[in-house]
C-alpha positions in Angstrom: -86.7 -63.3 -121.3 -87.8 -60.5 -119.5 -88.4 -60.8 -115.8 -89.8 -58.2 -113.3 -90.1 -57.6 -109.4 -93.5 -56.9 -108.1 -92.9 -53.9 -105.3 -93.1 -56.7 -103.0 -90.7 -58.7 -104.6 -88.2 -55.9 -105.2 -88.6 -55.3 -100.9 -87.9 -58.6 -100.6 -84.8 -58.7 -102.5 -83.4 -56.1 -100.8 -83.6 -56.9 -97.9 -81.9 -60.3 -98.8 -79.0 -58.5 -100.4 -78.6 -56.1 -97.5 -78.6 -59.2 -95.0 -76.1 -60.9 -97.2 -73.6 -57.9 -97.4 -74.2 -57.9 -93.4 -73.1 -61.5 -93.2 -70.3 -61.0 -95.7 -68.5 -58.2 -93.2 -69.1 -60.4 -90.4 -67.1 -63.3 -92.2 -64.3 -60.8 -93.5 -63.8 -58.5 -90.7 -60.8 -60.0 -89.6 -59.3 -59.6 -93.3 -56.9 -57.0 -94.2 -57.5 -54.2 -96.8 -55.6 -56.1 -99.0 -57.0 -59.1 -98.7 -60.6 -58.2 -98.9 -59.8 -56.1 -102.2 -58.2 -59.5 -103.5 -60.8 -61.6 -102.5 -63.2 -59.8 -104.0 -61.6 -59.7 -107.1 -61.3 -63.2 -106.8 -65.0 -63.8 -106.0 -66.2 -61.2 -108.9 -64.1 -63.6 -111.1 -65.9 -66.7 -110.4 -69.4 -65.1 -111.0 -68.4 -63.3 -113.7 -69.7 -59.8 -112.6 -68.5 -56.6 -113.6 -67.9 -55.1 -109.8 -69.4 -51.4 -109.8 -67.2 -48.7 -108.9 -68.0 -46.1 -106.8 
């Protein structure tokens, strides 16, 4: 199944994922290095995502 974001949509979405990422350094601020690296190894493990490099 193919599935497509209006312009609207796509704005949308965006904005949700920058909000989330916002929230996500708020809750992890505290962590070390270390720890974040590890925790978001564990988290890309759960969700089974590829994480991007870069």
């Amino acid at each position: 199944m193919l599935v497509r974001l209006t312009p609207e949509g796509r704005r949308f979405a965006e904005g949700c994922a920058a909000e989330i990422g916002r929230r996500v350094i708020g809750l992890t601020d505290h962590l070390s290095a270390a720890q974040r690296a590890q925790l978001t190894q564990l988290a890309t493990a759960l969700v089974g995502v590829r994480p991007v490099s870069g």
